[in-house]
C-alpha positions, -999 to 999 in steps of 0.1 A, spaced: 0 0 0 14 35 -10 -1 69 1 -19 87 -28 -38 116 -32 -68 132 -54 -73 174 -51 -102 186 -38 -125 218 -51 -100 240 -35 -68 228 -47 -62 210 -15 -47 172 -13 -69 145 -1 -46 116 12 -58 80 6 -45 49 0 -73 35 -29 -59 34 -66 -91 50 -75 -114 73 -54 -150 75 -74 -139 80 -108 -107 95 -103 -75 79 -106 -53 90 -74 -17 102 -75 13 92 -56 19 113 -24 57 100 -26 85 119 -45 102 101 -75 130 83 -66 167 100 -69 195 82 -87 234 100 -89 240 83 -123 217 106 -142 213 100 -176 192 130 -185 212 160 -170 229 171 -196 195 170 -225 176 193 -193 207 214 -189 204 224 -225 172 226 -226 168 253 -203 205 270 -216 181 272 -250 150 291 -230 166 312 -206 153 293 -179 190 286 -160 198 302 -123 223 320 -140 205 335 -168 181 351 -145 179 392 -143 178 390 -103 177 360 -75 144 367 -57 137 328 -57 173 323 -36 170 348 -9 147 341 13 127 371 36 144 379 70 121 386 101 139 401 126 129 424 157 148 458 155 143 460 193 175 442 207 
């Protein structure tokens, strides 16, 4: 048994562990699995080089930096 998931009216997961929930077919709730040895890098690397879609090739790095909530009374 895996954990899966349908999406509500709102957007929201809805955790279950059926195959199919009415007549939906459910989704897995786990991540793909990672492998080192990957054989694709280098066909996505160019893929984004060709649309501008790299880190690097980005006008500013809003999606790094992350906000910082501080108190100014210390």
């Amino acid at each position: 048994m895996h954990l899966m998931y349908t999406l509500d009216n709102q957007g929201k997961r809805v955790y279950t562990l059926k195959k199919v929930q009415g007549a939906e077919v459910t989704k897995s709730a786990h991540p793909a699995r990672f492998s080192p040895d990957d054989k694709y890098s280098r066909h996505r690397v160019t893929l984004k080089k060709r649309y501008g879609l790299l880190i690097t090739q980005q006008s500013t790095l809003y999606h790094r930096l992350q906000p910082t909530y501080y108190s100014t009374n210390h």
